[in-house]
C-alpha positions as CSV (number, residue, x, y, z in Angstrom):
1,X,66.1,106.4,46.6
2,X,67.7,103.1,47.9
3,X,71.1,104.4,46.6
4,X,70.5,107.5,48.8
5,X,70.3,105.6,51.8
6,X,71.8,102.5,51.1
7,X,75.1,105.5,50.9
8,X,73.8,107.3,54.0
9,X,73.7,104.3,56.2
10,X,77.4,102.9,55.3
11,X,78.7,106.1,55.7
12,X,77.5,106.6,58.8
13,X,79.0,103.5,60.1
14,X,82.4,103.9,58.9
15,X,85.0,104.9,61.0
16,X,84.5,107.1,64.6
17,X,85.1,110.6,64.7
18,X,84.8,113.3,62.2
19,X,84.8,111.9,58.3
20,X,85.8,113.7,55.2
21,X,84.3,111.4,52.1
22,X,85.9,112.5,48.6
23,X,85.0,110.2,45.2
24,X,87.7,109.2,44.0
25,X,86.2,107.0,41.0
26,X,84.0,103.8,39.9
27,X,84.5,100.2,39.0
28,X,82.7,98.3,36.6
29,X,80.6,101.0,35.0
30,X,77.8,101.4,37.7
31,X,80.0,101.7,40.9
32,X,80.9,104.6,42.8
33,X,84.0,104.6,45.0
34,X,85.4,107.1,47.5
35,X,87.5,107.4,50.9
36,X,88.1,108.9,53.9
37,X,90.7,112.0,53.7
38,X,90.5,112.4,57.2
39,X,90.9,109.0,58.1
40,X,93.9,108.2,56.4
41,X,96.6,106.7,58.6
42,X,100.3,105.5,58.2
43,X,101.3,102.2,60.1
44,X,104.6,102.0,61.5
45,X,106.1,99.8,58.9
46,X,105.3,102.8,56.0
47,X,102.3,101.1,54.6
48,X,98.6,103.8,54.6
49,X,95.2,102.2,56.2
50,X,92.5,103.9,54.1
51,X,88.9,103.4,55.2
52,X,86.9,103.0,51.4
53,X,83.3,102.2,50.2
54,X,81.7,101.8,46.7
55,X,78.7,101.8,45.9
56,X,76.6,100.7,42.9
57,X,74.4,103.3,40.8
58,X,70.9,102.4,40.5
59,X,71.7,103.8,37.0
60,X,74.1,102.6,35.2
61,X,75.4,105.4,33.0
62,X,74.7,108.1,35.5
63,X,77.5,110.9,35.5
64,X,79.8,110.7,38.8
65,X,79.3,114.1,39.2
66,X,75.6,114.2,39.5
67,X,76.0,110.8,42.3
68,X,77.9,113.5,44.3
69,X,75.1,115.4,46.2
């Protein structure tokens, strides 16, 4: 239940404006990462700003697809 809103409450403070979360893996066994598809945004000298979040698993060898919702 922490990870539920632990996730809820990050996401909701992340960047203004609509948001469009996609996983797009884990770190370290027990993390979940994703980004912001909506969000993403090329600077003038080429390089992409990506707003990102992980998230640790209250269960370590839980499948990513089930910590999708």
């Amino acid at each position: 239940m922490r990870y539920v809103i632990a996730l809820a409450a990050l996401l909701l403070a992340g960047p203004a404006g609509a948001v469009d979360w996609k996983m797009y893996g884990g770190a370290e066994g027990n993390k979940v990462c994703f980004y912001d598809a909506a969000g993403i945004d090329r600077t003038p000298d080429g390089n992409l700003r990506i707003w990102s979040v992980c998230h640790v698993s209250e269960e370590p060898n839980a499948s990513p697809d089930l910590m999708r919702g």
